[in-house]
VEXLUMRO-872492 format. One record per residue (C-alpha): residue number from 1; residue in three letters; x, y, z. Coordinates in Angstrom, 3 decimals. Each point is the difference from the previous one (the first is absolute). Last residue first. Layout:
N
{rec NUM; "ALA"; {X; Y; Z}}
...
END
This chain:
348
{rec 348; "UNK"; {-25.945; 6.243; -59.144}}
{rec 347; "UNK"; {-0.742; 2.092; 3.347}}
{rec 346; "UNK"; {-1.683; 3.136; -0.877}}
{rec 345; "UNK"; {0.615; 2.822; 2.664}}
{rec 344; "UNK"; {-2.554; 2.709; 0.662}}
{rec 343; "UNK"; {0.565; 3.300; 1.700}}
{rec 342; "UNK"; {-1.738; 0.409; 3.275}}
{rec 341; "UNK"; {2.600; -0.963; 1.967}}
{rec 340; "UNK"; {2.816; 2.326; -1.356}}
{rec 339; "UNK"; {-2.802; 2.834; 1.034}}
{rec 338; "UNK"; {-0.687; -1.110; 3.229}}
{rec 337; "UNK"; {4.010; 0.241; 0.459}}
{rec 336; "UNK"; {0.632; 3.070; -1.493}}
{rec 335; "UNK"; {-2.630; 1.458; 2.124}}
{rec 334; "UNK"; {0.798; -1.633; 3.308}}
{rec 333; "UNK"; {3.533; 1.484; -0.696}}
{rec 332; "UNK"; {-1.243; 3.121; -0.667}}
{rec 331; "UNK"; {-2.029; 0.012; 3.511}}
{rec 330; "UNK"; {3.116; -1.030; 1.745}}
{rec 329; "UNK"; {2.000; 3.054; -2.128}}
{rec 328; "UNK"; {-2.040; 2.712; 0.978}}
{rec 327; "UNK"; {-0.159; -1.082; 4.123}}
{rec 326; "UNK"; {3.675; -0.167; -0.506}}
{rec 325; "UNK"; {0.341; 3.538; -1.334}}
{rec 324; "UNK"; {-2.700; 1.292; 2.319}}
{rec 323; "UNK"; {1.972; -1.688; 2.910}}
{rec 322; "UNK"; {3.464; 1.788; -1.481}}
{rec 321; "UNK"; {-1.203; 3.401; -0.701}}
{rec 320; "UNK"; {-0.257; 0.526; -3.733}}
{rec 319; "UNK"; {2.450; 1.781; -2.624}}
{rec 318; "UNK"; {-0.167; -2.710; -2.622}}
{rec 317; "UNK"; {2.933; -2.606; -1.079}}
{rec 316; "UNK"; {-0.862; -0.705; -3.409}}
{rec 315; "UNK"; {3.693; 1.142; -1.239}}
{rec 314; "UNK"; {1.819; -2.271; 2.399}}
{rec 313; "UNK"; {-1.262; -3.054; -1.896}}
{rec 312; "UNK"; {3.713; -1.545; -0.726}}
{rec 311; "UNK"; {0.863; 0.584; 3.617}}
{rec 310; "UNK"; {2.098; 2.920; 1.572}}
{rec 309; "UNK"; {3.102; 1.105; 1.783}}
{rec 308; "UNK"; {0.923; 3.350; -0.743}}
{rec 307; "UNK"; {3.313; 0.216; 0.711}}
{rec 306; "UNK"; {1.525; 3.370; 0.171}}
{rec 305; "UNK"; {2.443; 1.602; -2.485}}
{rec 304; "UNK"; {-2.362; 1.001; -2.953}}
{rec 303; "UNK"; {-3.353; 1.068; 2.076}}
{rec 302; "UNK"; {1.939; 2.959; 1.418}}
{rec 301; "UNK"; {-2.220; 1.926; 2.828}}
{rec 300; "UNK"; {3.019; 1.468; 1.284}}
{rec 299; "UNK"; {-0.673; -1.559; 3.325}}
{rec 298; "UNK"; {-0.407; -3.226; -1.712}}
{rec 297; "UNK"; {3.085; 0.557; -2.178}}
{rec 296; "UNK"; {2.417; 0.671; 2.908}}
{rec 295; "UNK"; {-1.591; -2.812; 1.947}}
{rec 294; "UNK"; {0.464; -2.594; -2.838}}
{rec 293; "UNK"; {3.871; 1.316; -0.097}}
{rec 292; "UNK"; {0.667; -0.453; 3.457}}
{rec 291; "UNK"; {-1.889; -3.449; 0.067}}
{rec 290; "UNK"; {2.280; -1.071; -2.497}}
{rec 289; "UNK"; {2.634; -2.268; 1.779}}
{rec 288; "UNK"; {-1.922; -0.756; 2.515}}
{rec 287; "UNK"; {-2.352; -1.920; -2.641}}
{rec 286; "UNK"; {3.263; -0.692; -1.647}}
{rec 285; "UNK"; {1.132; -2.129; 3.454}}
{rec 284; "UNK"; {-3.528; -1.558; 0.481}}
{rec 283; "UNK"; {0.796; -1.993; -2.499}}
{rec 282; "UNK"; {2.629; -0.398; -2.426}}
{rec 281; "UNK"; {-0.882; -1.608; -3.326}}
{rec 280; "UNK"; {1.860; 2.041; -1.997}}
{rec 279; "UNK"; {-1.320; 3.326; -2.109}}
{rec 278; "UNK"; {1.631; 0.248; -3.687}}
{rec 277; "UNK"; {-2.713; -0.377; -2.067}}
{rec 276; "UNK"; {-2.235; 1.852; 2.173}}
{rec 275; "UNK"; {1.514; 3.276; 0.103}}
{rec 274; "UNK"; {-0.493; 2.412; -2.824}}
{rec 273; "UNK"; {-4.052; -1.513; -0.565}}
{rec 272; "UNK"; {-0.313; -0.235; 3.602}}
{rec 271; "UNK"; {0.970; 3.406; 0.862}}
{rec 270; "UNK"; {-2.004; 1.760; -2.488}}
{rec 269; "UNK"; {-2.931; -1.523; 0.901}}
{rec 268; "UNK"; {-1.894; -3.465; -0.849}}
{rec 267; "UNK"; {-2.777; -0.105; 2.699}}
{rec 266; "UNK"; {-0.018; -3.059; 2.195}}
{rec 265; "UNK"; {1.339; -3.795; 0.488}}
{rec 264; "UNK"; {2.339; -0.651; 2.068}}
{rec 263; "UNK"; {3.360; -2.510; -0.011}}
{rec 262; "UNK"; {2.205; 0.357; 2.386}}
{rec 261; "UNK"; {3.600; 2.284; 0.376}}
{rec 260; "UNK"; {-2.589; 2.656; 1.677}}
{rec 259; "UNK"; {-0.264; 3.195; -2.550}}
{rec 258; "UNK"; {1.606; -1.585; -3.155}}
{rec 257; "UNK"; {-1.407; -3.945; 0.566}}
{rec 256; "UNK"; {-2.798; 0.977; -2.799}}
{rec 255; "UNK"; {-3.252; -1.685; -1.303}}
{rec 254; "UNK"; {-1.975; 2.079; -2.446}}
{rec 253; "UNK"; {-3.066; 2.391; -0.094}}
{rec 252; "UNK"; {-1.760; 1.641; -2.708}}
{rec 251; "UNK"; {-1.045; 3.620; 0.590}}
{rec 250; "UNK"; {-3.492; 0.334; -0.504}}
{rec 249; "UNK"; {-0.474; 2.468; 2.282}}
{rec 248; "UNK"; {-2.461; -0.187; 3.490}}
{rec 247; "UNK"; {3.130; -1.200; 1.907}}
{rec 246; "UNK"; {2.192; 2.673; -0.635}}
{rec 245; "UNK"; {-1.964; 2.235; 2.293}}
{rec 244; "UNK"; {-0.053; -2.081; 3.335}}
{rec 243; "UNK"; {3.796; -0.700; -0.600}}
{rec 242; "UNK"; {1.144; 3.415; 0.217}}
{rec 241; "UNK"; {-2.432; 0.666; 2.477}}
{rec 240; "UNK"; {1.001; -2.336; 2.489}}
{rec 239; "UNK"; {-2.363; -3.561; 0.588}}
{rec 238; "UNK"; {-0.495; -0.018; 3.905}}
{rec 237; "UNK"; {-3.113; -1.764; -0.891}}
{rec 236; "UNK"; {-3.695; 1.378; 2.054}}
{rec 235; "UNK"; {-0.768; 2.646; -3.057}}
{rec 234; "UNK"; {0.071; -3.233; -2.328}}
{rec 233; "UNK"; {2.382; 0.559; -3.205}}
{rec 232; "UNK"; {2.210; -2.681; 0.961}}
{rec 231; "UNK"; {-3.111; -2.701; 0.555}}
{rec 230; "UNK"; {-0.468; -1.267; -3.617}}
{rec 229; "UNK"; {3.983; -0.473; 0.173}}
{rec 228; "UNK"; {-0.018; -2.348; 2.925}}
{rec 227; "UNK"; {-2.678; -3.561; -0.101}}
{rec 226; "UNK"; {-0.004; -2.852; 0.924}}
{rec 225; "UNK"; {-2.479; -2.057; -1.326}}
{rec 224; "UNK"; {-1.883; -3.210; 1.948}}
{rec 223; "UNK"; {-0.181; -3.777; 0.276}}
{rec 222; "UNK"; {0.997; -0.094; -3.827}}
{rec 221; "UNK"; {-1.109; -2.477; -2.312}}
{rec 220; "UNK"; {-0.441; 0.756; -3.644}}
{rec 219; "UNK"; {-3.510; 1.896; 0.832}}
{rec 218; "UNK"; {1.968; 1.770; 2.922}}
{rec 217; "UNK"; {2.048; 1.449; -2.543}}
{rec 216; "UNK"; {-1.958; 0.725; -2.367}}
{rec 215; "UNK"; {-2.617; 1.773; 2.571}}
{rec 214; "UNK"; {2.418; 1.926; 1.474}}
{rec 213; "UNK"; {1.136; 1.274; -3.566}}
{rec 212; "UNK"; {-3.630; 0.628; -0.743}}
{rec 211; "UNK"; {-0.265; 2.016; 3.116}}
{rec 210; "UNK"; {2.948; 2.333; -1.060}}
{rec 209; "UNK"; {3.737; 0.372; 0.702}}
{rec 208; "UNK"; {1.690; -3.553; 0.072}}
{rec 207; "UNK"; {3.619; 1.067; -1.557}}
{rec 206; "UNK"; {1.790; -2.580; 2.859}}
{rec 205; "UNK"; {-1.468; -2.116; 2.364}}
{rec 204; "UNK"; {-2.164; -2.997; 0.165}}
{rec 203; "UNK"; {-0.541; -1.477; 3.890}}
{rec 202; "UNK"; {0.794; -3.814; -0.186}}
{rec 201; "UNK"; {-1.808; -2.568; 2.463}}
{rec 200; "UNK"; {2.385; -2.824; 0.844}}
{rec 199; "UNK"; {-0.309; -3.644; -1.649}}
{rec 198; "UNK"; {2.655; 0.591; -2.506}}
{rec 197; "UNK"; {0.947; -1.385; -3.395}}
{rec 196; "UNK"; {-3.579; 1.271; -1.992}}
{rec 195; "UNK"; {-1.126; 3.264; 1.756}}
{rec 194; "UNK"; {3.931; 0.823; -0.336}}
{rec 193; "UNK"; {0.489; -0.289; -3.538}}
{rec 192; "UNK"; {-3.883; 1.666; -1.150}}
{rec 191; "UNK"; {1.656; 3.030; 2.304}}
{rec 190; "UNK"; {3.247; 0.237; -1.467}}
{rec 189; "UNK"; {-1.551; 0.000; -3.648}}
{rec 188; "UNK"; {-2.669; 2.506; 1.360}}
{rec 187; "UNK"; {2.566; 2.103; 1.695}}
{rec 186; "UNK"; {2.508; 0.218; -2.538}}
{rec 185; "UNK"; {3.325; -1.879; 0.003}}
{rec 184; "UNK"; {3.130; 1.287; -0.162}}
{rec 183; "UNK"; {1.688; 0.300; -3.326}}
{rec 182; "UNK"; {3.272; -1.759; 0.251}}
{rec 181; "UNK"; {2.864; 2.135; -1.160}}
{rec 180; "UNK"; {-0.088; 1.679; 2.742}}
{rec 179; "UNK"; {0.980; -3.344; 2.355}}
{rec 178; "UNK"; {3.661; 0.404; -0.484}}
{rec 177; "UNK"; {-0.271; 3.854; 1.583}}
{rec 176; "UNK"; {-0.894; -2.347; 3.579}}
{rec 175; "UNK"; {-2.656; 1.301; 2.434}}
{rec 174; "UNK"; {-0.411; -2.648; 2.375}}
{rec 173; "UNK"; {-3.223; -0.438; 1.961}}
{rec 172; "UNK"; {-1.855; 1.468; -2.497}}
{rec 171; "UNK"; {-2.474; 2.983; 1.075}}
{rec 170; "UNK"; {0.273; 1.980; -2.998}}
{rec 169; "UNK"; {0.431; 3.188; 1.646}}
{rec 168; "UNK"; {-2.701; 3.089; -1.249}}
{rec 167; "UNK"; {-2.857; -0.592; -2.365}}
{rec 166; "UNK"; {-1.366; -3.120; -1.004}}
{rec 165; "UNK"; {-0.591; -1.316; -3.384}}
{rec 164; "UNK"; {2.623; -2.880; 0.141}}
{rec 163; "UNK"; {-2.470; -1.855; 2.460}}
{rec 162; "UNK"; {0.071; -0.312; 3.829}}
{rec 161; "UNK"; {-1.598; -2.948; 1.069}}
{rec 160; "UNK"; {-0.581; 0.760; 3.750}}
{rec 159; "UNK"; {0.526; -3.696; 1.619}}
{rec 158; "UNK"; {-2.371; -0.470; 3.132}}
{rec 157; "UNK"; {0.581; -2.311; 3.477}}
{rec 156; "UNK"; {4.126; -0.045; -0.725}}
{rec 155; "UNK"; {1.444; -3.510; 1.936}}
{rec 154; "UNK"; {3.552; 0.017; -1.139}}
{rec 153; "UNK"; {-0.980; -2.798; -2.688}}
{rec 152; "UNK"; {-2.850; 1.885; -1.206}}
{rec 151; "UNK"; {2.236; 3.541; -0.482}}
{rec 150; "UNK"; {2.987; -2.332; -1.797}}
{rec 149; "UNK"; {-2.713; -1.418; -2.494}}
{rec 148; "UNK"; {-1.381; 3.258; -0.838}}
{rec 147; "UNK"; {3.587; 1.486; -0.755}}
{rec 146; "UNK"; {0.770; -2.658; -2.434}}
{rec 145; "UNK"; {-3.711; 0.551; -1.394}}
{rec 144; "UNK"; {1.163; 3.327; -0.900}}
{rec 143; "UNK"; {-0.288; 4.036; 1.086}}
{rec 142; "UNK"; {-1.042; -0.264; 3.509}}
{rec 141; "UNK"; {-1.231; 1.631; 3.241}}
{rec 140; "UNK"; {-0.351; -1.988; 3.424}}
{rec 139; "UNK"; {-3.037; 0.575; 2.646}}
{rec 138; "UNK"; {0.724; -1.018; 3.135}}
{rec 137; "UNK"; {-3.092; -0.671; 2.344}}
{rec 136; "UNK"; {0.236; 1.555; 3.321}}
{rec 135; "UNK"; {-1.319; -1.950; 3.085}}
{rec 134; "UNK"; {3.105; 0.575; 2.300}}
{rec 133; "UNK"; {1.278; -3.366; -0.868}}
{rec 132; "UNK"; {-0.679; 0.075; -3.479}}
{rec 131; "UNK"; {2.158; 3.182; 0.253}}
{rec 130; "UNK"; {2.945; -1.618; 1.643}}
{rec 129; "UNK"; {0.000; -3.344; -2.626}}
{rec 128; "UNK"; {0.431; 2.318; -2.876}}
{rec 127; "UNK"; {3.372; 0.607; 1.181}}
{rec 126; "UNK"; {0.583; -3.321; 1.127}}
{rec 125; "UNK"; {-1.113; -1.211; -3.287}}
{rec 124; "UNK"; {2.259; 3.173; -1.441}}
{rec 123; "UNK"; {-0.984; 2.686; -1.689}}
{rec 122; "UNK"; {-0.784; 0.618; -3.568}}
{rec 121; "UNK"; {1.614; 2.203; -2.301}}
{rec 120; "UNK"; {-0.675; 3.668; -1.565}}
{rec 119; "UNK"; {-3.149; 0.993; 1.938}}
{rec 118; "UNK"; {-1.813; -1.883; 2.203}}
{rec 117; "UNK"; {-3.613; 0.555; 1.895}}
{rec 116; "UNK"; {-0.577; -0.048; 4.068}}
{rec 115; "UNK"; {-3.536; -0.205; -0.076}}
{rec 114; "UNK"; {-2.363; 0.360; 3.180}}
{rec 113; "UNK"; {2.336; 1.942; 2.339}}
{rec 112; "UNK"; {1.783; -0.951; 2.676}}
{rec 111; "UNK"; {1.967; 1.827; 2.621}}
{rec 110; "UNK"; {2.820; -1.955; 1.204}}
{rec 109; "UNK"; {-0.068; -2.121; -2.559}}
{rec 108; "UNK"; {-0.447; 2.851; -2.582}}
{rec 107; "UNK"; {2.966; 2.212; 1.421}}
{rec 106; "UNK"; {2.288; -2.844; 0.592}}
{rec 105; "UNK"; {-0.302; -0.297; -3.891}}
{rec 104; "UNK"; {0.891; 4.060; -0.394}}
{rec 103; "UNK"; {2.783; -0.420; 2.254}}
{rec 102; "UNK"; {1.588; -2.568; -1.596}}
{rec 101; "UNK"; {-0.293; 1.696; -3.494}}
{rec 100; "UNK"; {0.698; 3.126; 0.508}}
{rec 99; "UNK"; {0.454; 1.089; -3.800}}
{rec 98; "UNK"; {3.016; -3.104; 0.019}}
{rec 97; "UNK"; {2.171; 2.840; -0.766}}
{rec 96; "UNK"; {2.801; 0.771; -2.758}}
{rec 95; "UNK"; {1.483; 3.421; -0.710}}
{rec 94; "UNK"; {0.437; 2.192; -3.104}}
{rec 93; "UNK"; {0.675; 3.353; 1.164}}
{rec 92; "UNK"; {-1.516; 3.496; -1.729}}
{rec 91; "UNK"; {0.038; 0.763; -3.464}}
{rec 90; "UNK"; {-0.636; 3.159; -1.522}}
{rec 89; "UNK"; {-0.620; -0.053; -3.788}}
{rec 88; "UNK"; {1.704; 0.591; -3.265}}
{rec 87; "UNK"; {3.325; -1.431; 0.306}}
{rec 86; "UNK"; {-0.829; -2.046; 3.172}}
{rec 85; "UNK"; {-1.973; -2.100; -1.834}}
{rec 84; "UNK"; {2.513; -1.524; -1.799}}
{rec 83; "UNK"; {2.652; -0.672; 3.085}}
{rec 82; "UNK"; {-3.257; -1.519; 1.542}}
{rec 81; "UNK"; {0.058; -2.319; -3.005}}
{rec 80; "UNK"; {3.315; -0.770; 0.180}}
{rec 79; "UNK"; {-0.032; -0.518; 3.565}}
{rec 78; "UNK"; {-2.964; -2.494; -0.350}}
{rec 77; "UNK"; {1.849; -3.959; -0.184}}
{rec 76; "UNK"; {2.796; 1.119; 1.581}}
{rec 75; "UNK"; {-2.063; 1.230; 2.997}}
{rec 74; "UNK"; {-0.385; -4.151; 0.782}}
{rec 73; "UNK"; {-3.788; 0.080; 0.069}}
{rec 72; "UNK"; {-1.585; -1.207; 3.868}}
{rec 71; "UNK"; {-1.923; -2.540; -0.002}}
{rec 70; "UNK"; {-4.062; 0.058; 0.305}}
{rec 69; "UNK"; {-2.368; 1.164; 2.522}}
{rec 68; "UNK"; {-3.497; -1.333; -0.167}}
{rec 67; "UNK"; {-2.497; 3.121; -0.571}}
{rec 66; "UNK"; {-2.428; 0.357; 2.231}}
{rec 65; "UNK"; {-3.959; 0.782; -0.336}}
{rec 64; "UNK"; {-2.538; 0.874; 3.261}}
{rec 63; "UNK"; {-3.636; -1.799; 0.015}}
{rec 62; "UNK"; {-3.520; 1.038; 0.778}}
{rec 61; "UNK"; {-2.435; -1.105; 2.375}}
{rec 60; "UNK"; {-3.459; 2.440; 0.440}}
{rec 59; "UNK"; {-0.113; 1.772; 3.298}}
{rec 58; "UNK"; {0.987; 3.461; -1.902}}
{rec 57; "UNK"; {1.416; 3.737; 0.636}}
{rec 56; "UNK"; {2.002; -1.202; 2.964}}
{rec 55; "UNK"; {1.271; -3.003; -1.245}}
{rec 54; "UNK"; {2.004; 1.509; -2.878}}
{rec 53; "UNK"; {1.559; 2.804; 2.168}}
{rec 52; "UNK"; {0.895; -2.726; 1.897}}
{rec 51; "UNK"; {1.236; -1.779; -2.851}}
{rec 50; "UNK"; {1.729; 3.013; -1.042}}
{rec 49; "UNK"; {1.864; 0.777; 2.717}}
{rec 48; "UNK"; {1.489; -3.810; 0.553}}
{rec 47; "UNK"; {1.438; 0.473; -3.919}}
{rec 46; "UNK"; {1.465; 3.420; 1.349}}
{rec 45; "UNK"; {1.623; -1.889; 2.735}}
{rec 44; "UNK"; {0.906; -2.893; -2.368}}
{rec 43; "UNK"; {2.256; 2.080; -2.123}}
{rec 42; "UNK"; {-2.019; 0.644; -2.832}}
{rec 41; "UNK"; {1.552; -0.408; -3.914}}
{rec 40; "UNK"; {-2.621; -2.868; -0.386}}
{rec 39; "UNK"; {-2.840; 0.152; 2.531}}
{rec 38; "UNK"; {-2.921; 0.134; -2.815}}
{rec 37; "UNK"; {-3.284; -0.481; 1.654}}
{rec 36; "UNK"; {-2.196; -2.397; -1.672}}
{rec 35; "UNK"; {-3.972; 0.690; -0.223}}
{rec 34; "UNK"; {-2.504; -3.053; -0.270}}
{rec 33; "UNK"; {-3.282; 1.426; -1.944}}
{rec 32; "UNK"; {-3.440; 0.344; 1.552}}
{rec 31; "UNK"; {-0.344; 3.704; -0.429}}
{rec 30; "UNK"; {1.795; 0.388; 3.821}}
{rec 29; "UNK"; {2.821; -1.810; -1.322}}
{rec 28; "UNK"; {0.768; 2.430; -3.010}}
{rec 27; "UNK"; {-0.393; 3.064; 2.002}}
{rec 26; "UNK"; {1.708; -1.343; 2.829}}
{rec 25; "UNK"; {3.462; -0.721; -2.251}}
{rec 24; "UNK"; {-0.497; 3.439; -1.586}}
{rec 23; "UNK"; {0.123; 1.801; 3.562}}
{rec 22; "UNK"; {2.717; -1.924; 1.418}}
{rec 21; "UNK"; {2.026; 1.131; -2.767}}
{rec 20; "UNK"; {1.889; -2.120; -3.215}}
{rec 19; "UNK"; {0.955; 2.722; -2.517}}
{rec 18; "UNK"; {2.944; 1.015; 1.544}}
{rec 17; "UNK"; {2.923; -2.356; -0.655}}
{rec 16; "UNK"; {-1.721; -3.852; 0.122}}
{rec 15; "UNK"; {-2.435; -0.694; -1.910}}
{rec 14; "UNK"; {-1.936; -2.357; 1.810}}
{rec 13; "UNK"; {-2.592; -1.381; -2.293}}
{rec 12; "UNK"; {-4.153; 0.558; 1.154}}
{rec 11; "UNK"; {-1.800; -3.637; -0.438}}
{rec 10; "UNK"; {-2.960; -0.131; -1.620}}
{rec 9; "UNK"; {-2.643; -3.007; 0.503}}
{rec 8; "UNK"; {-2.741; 2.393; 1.264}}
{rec 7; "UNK"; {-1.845; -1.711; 2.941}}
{rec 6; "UNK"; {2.793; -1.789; 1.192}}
{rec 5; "UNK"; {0.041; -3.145; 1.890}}
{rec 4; "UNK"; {1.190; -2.164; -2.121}}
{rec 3; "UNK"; {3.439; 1.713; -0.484}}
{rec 2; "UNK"; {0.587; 0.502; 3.921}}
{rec 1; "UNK"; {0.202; -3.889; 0.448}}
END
């Protein structure tokens, strides 16, 4: 299995929407990390591109990331809301799509990869079934042990525990407003869940940001860490400016469904704060809905009407190149955990 053999136990997250590049994902793998390739909101021609822009630059396996398609919203569930944003802010159509779904999974059993990780459901057995069959492990992200036990049964090799803490989409395979009043679980409580009620190796996501992090979590269990927001401000991410400068603030961050219609977590703004109370669950169509209005504010270098997805640690992310970064963080880690060793425990 590709999480025993790694040489770094860090896994690089997709995220999806620019800051995911060829470039960052073979920085991270060729350091001795496992790098994931974002291929949500890519048709799968552009998803093809990169991998072979991927494979090109390194030998080394890595994996690609898709999200699971969902229903469709009724739009009587989100006109009001688009009829609300559409006071103040251009909005453009709110459509459904399956983000190329099909395609995308012929893609990867035509032309395999390593890791074919999941974001926002599971797949099928028969689903599932096609990659094992190609020689690509499937790699299944979740937010509960009711989502752990559906991955097993379908036939997922990994589950990526991904912990209240994290920045951008929870990955929950249903994203119901019923379920906000139920705090979701962090990554160590999620973690010490699924290391006891499952026999799969777990990768720890979600506000892990320093080599004593890593080390906590792989001390309570975990295969590996994945890890996003340390990366954004690496030259290699795609991360835009707007974003790449908020991130070294203190701003505090909060979950919103106001700029996608499903829960995220990143930097409280302006628009969240006027918005997020009354934003349905309705994805992708608000995504489409407010992508005019997110590009408007990029290119107008407006930090208040753009989402700035981020974890709960975004302000220790450094400036470093992406191998050095990893390199940094493995020795770190072997720090914390020498030093977490060393310290005596009385049994009485």
């Amino acid at each position: 299995m590709i999480i025993d053999d790694l040489a770094v136990p860090i896994v690089l997250a997709p995220m999806a929407g620019g800051p995911s590049t060829p470039e960052l994902t073979v920085a991270v793998t060729e350091a001795g990390g496992f790098g994931l390739l974002a291929a949500g909101y890519l048709s799968a021609h552009d998803t093809a591109a990169r991998i072979t822009a991927t494979r090109a630059a390194t030998d080394a396996p890595f994996g690609v990331n898709l999200f699971v398609p969902g229903p469709a919203t009724p739009a009587d569930r989100y006109a009001g809301y688009l009829a609300e944003l559409a006071q103040t802010h251009s909005v453009g159509e709110a459509k459904y799509d399956t983000d190329d779904w099909a395609a995308k999974l012929d893609l990867l059993v035509a032309d395999p990869v390593a890791v074919v990780s999941f974001t926002f459901g599971c797949p099928t057995v028969e689903e599932i079934a096609r990659l094992h069959a190609v020689g690509s492990e499937s790699w299944v992200t979740v937010t509960s042990a009711a989502e752990a036990r559906i991955a097993v049964e379908r036939g997922a090799d990994v589950l990526i525990a991904q912990g209240a803490e994290a920045g951008g989409h929870r990955a929950t395979f249903v994203d119901r407003p019923e379920d906000d009043a139920t705090d979701p679980l962090s990554v160590l409580v999620l973690l010490q869940i699924l290391t006891a009620t499952t026999d799969r190796p777990v990768v720890a996501t979600g506000g892990i940001g320093t080599g004593a992090g890593i080390a906590a979590a792989l001390a309570a269990g975990a295969a590996a860490v994945q890890l996003g927001t340390v990366f954004l401000r690496c030259p290699e991410a795609g991360t835009n400016p707007v974003h790449r400068a908020a991130l070294a603030t203190e701003t505090p961050t909060m979950l919103t469904r106001a700029f996608t219609g499903r829960r995220a977590r990143g930097l409280r703004n302006q628009f969240m704060v006027e918005h997020s109370a009354t934003a349905p669950a309705a994805y992708p169509e608000i995504h489409y809905a407010t992508a005019p209005l997110r590009a408007e504010a990029r290119a107008a270098g407006d930090p208040d009407n753009v989402n700035l997805w981020a974890g709960q640690t975004h302000s220790l992310a450094p400036e470093l190149p992406a191998g050095e970064l990893v390199r940094t963080l493995a020795a770190d880690t072997k720090s914390a955990l020498n030093a977490a060793l060393s310290r005596r425990i009385q049994v009485c």
